[in-house]
N, C-alpha and C positions, 0 to 999 in steps of 0.2 A: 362561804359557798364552796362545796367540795366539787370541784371540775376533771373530766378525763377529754385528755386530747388522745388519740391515735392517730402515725402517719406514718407514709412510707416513703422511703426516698431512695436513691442510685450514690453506691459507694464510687468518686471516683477514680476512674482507672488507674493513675501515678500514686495512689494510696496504697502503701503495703498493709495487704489485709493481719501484720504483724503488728501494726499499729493501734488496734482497736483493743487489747487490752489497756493501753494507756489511756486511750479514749475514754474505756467505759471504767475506770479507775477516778479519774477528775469526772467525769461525770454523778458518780456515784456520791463524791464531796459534795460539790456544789447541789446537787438535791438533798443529800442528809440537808446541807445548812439553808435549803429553803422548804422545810418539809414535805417534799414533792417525791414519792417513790415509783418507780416501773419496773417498767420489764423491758426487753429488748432483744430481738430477734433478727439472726443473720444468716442468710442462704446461700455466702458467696458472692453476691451480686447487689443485694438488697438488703433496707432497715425494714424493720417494723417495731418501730415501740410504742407502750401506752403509757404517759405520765400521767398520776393522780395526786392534788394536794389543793392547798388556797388556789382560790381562782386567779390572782394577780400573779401569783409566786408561778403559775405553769403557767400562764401567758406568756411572761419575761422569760423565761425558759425555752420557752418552744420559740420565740422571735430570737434567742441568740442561737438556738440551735436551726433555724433557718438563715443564719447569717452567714453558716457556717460554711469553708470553703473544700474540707472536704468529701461532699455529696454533694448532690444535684438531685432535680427532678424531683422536689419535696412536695410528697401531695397530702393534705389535711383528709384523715379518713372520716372524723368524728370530732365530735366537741359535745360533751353533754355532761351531765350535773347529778347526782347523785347524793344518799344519804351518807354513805361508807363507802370505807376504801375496797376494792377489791384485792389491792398487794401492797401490804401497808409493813411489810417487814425490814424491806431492805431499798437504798436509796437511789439503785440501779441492779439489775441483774443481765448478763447476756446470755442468753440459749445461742450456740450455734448450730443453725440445723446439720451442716456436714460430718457432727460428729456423733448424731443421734436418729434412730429410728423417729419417723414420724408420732408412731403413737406411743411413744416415749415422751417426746418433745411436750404434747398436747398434753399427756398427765404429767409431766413436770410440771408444766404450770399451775396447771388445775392443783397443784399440791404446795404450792408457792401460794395460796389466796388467803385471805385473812378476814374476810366476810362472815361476818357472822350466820347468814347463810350459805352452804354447801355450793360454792360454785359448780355452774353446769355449762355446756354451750348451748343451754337456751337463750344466756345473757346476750345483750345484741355486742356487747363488747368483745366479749368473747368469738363471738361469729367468725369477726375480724380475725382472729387469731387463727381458728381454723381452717379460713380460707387461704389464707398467705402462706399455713403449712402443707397446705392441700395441693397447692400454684392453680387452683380454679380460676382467678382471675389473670393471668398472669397473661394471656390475648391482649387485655384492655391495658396493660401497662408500656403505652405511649411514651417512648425516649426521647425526647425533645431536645435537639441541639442547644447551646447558649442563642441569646436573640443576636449578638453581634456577629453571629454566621452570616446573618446576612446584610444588605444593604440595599436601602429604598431609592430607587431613583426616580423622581419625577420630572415627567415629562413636560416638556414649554405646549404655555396657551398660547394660539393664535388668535382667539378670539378679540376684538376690538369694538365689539358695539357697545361696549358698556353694560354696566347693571342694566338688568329686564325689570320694566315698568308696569305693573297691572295697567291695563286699556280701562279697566271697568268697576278698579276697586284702589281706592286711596288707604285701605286701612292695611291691605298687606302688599307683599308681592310675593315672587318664587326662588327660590333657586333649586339646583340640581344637582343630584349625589347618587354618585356612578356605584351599581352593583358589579362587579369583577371576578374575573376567574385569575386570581394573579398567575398562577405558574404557569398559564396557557396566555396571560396577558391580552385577555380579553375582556371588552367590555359586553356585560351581559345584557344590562337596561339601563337605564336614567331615570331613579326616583326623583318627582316633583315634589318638592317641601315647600310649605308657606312660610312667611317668612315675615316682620315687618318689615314699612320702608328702611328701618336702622342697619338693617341686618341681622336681627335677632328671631332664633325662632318662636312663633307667634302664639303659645300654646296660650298664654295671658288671655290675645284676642279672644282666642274660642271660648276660654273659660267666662269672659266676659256678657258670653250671648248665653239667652236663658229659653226656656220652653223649644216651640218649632223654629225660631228663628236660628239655632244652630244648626238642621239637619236643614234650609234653604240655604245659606253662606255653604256649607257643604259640598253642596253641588254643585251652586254653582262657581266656586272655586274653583272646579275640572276644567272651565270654560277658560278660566285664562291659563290655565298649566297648556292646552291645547292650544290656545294661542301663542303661548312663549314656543313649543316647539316647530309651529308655522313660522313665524318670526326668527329664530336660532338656523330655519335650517337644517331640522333635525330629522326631516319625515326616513330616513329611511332606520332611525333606533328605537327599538322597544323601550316605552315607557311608563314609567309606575305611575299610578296615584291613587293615593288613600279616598278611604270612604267609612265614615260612618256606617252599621249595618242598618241600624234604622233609620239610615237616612232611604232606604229601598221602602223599607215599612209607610214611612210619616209619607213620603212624597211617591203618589200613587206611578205616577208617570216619569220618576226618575231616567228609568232605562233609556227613555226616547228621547229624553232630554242629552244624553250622554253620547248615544249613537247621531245624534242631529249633529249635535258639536264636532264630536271625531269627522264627522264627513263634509260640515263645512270649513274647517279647516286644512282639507287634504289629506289624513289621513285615512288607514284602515285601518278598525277593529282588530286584527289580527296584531297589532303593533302598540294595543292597549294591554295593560294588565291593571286590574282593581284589585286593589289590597283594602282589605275590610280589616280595621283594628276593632280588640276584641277590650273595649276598657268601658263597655257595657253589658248589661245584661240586656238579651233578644229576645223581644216579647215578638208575637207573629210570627212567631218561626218559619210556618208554611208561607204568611205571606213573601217574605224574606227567600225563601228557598226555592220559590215562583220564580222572582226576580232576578236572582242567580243564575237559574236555568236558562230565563231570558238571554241573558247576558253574553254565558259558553253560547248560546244556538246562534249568536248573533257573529261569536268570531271573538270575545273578548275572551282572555284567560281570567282567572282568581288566584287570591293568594291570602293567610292570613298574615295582617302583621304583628310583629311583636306577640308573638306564639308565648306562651307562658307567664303572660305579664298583668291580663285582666283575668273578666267573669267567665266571657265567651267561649276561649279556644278548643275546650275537647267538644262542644257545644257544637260549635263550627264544626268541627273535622270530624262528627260523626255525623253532622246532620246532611252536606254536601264536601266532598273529597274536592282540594282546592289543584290548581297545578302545582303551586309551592306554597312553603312555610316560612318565615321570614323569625327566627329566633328572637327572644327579645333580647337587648343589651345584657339588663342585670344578669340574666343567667348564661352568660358566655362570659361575664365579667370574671377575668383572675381564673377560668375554668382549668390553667395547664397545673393549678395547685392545688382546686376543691375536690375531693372527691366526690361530695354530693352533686355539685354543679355535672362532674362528669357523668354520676349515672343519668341524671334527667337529660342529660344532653343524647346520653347515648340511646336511652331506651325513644328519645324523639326521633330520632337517627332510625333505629330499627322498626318503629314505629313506619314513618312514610316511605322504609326502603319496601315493607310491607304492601304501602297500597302505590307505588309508586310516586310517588310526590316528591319534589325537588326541596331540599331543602340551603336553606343560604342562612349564615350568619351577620348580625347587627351589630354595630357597636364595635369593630374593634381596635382596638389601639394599642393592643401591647403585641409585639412580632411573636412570642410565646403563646400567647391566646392562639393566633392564627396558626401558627406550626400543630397546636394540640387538635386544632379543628380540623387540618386537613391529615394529619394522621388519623383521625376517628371518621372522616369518609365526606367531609365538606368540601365541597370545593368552588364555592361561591360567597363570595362575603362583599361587607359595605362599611365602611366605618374611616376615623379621620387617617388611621394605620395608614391608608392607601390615596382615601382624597376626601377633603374638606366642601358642604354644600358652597356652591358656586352659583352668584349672583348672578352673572354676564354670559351661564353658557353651560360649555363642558369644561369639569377642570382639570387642572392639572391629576394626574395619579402619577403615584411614585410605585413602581415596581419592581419587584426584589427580583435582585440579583444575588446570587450565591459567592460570597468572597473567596477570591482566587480563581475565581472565572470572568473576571470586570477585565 
């Protein structure tokens, strides 16, 4: 299988840019002797190259060449598979743009191709190539400190009640996992997750229940997250909790069920936010989108969760404009390396800066993800990076501090 990587990455600074002929000398060895040829593109500042050869043989290559400690900021532009080589001549090449007109540059290469067809920049490969001599993207390229800039401190529980007890259900219970504004170190809400008694989340149970008897556990699940925040203590924090969509659809009176709850346990609506996951398909849309409206008039906010992970989400967001979007994990996963990850992150980003909608990231755990998100315009996230679901309460979060400011 004949594979083409492209990426771009940041020459670092203590690197004499004298260096890179040696560089792309051994580099050029070590591809001749794993059949893998490119090209390679420097602007002063920045790589851009595309290796092509056996699929194993640029793998291994591109993992040593991300090991590598002279760049940073290594983002995967492409990964894709082809019949023939497009530069099958030579087993590294470097263009440097500082010493060539642009459109010099662009047919130098185009005259370096070996394709049996006439290469064009219609190829998407090529695209790449013209973009990065263009600097069209050059906005979106995000410099992202190392992660050991910073340092996570977390803060002491005072909590002592213990794990929280479902009143009403032996088969699960709750805990709570804080959404954050870290650099403002602020907590924004308190998502309620199910959980079993073990402490394990409960996704097993649900998958367990079949027909209606899923979208009834559903709701009334909301009953004890409302009561663990009566019990916690918590009335005066916003807090999340998940909903089936068709749990609106299947259970006519849902809404009233919800606002009954929130008011016998002391709270207000206004301190509710329903997150509808989108990891089905919404049949009754209108009815669904009744219920919704219900919901805003009553004083409840919406949000979808895990935005890009089911059938639902553009469904959703075009059918009723939510107050946020809750990203899902996989695609924030490793986002400060993907390129693909980042366009869809960013065109979601410009997407709800468009109709106003707040958007917050899921899942994070690596302090890189988090820096590339709040460079791109997030500044709300949830994931173990900050603080781990807590069985007994609020829990601990660790928040960065910028080292040599502790």
């Amino acid at each position: 299988m004949l594979t083409t990587i492209i990426y771009r990455s940041h020459l670092c600074h203590e690197v004499p840019v004298k260096a890179l002929e040696g560089m792309v000398a051994a580099a050029n060895i070590r591809n001749s002797n794993q059949n893998v040829t490119g090209i390679l593109l420097f602007n002063g500042t920045h790589f851009f190259q595309l290796l092509e050869g056996p699929d194993e043989n640029v793998r291994r290559i591109y993992s040593d060449i991300a090991k590598d400690k002279r760049h940073y900021n290594l983002v995967e532009l492409l990964c894709d598979h082809g019949p023939t080589r497009r530069f099958g001549n030579v087993g590294m090449e470097l263009f440097d743009l500082r010493e060539h007109a642009r459109e010099e540059v662009l047919q130098a290469v185009l005259s370096k191709g070996t394709s049996p067809y006439q290469l064009t920049y219609n190829d998407r490969a090529l695209q790449f190539f013209r973009t990065f001599v263009e600097s069209t993207e050059k906005g979106n390229y995000f410099e992202i400190p190392p992660a050991d800039t910073w340092a996570f401190i977390p803060t002491e529980v005072t909590d002592s009640l213990g794990p929280y007890k479902a009143s009403n259900a032996a088969e699960y219970t709750l805990a709570l996992q804080p959404i954050i504004d870290p650099l403002a170190q602020e907590i924004i809400a308190l998502e309620a997750l199910i959980f079993t008694p073990q402490g394990e989340i409960s996704d097993a149970y649900f998958d367990s229940l079949s027909g209606e008897e899923i979208y009834k556990v559903d709701l009334t699940s909301k009953k004890v997250a409302f009561e663990m925040v009566k019990d916690r203590n918590l009335h005066g924090k916003i807090v999340c909790i998940n909903l089936l969509p068709m749990t609106l659809v299947k259970i006519p009176n849902a809404v009233d069920y919800l606002l009954d709850e929130i008011k016998l346990n002391g709270l207000v609506p206004e301190q509710v936010v329903v997150e509808f996951t989108e990891h089905e398909v919404v049949s009754g849309i209108e009815e669904f989108t009744r219920a919704v409206r219900a919901l805003k008039s009553a004083g409840i906010s919406v949000a979808i969760d895990n935005f890009g992970a089911g059938f639902a989400g553009l469904q959703l967001l075009a059918q009723f404009q939510p107050d946020r979007i809750k990203i899902n994990a996989e695609l924030i996963r490793d986002v400060h390396k993907s390129g693909p990850r980042q366009a869809i992150v960013q065109a979601i980003i410009g997407c709800c800066q468009s109709l106003e909608i707040v958007v917050s990231a899921l899942g994070i755990e690596k302090a890189e993800e988090w820096m590339w998100l709040e460079s791109a315009g997030i500044s709300h996230f949830q994931g173990d990076l900050f603080a781990r679901p807590y069985l007994e309460g609020v829990p601990a979060i660790a928040w960065p501090e910028k080292k040599g400011l502790l």
